[in-house]
C-alpha positions, 0 to 999 in steps of 0.5 A: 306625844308621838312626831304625828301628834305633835306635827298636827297640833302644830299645823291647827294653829300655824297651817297655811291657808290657800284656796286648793286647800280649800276644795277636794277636785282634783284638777285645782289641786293638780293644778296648784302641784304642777306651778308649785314645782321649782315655784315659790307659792307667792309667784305661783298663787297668781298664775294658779287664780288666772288658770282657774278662772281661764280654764276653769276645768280640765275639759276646758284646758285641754281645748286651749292650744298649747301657744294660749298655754304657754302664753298664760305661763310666760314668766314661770320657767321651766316650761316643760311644766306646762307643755306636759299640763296641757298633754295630761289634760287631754290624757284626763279629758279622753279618759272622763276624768282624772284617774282615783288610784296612785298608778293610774295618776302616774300614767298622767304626763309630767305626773310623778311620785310626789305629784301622784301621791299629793293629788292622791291624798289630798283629792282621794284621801289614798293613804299616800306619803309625799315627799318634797324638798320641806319633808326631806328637812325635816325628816333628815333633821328630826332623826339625823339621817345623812344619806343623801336625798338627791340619791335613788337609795336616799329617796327611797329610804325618805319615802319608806321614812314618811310612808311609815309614819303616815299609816299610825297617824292615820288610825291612831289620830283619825286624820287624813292622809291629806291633812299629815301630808300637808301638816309635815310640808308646812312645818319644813316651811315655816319652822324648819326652814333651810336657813335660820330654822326656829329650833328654839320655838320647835315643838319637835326639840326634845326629839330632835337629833339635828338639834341635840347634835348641832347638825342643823346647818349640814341636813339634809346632805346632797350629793353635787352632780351637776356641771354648769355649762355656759352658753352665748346668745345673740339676738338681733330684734329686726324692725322694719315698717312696724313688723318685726321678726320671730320663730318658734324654737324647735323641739329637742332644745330649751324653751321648747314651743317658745318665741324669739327673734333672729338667733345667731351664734356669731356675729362679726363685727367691726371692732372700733365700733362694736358695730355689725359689719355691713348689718347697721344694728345697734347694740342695746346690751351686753352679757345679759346673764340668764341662769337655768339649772343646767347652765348660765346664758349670756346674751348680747341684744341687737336692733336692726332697722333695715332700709329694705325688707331682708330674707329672713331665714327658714323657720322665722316669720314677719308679724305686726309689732302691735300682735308681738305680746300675743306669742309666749317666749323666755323671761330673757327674751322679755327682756330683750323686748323691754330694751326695744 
């Protein structure tokens, strides 16, 4: 049997069952692709039910302001992801609908290849490969190719890989480029997975290179590019007469859109007692360590409960600490909250 044959047998009988499979419209579909980036499907399947029954339709998301957005998002990260939601939603909306050709998918924001070609395939049927990290495995592994995947001559190479094998499949198995697609990035799901991969129940062994050579553990190759950077925070949370303080961080920095109490980045402090000085606030924890892909946050979260109301400074704003669920911020902030 051909790799498509065999891959699609597979996927009847072991395929997974989730509900923007189940509809061609586009904006569930969309939807689900854009939570599912860096998003495993048990923490994004929620978020994709409460959207839907929100924000039924792209129309009705794109009149929603981006702070209701935001706040429906809190807890996913990476919220760039939802910042360009919404602007592609309005970008839909103005044009009437979402656009039926790969390019005009990629003029959507925050759309790219593998977004682009998803939707393409699985709302249109347009006979496009998508690649992501589940096919990049498979693919590196089943025909033992050591170029590494995070590079422009990698991706390009994997996209030409999956590309020719979607076009046979189409015409020789009669199915849909949808339905490969699918195929292929649940088997890098289920059975070739990363760690402890099911070779020895592999339907696809015998023409496995990575398996016949032992070279499972080492595909697919990445190159290491990034440097992790640290950075510390100080927080103090301000509470006085059941208002507290927040603002909304500005554009060009993380968590862009976002929420949080007053920041500093140097707090003098007396040092028998850990104690600001001439500030009165109480440490509640120490070196809260936050990780992102780019760098490692650690965090020190104070509460201050001045006598008199203070000056608060440019940018932050007093609000009932009642309305404080109201205003979307960072999973870390979140739990500064829980200290408070």
């Amino acid at each position: 049997m051909t790799f498509a044959t065999t891959l699609l047998e597979w996927f009847r009988e072991n395929g997974r069952a989730l509900p923007w499979r189940e509809t061609r419209d586009p904006y569930a579909i969309w939807l689900s692709e854009i939570i599912l980036q860096q998003t495993r499907i048990d923490q994004g399947l929620p978020y994709w039910e409460r959207f839907m029954r929100r924000w039924p339709t792209v129309d009705a998301l794109a009149a929603a302001s981006e702070d209701e957005v935001l706040r429906e998002w809190q807890g996913l990260g990476y919220y760039s992801r939802a910042r360009n939601l919404h602007a592609a939603a309005k970008q839909v909306s103005a044009l009437g609908g979402f656009p039926t050709t790969i390019k005009g998918l990629l003029s959507l924001k925050g759309i790219g290849n593998y977004t682009a070609a998803a939707i393409g395939s699985f709302a249109f049927g347009l006979p496009a490969a998508v690649v992501d990290g589940n096919v990049y495995r498979v693919l590196a592994r089943h025909y033992g190719i050591s170029t590494p995947i995070n590079t422009t001559e990698g991706k390009k190479e994997f996209q030409a890989l999956a590309q020719e094998l979607l076009l046979p499949a189409l015409n020789r198995e009669g199915t849909g480029a949808g339905l490969f697609n699918q195929a292929l990035m649940d088997f890098g799901a289920i059975q070739c997975t990363p760690a402890k991969p099911l070779c020895l129940q592999c339907p696809l062994q015998d023409s496995c290179v990575a398996f016949r050579e032992g070279r499972t553990a080492e595909l697919p190759v990445k190159q290491k590019t990034l440097k992790i950077k640290e950075r510390h925070l100080i927080y103090i949370y301000i509470r006085y007469n059941g208002e507290t303080a927040l603002r909304r961080r500005p554009a060009g920095d993380i968590w862009q859109g976002l929420y949080e109490p007053l920041l500093t980045d140097a707090l003098p402090s007396d040092t028998a007692t850990g104690t600001p000085v001439g500030c009165g606030a109480i440490l509640l924890r120490q070196g809260v360590k936050h990780v992102l892909t780019h760098r490692v946050l650690y965090a020190d979260f104070w509460l201050w409960q001045p006598a008199e109301r203070p000056q608060l400074p440019e940018g932050y704003f007093w609000l009932p600490e009642s309305d404080r669920d109201r205003y979307a911020v960072p999973r870390l902030i979140e739990k500064m909250f829980e200290e408070v």
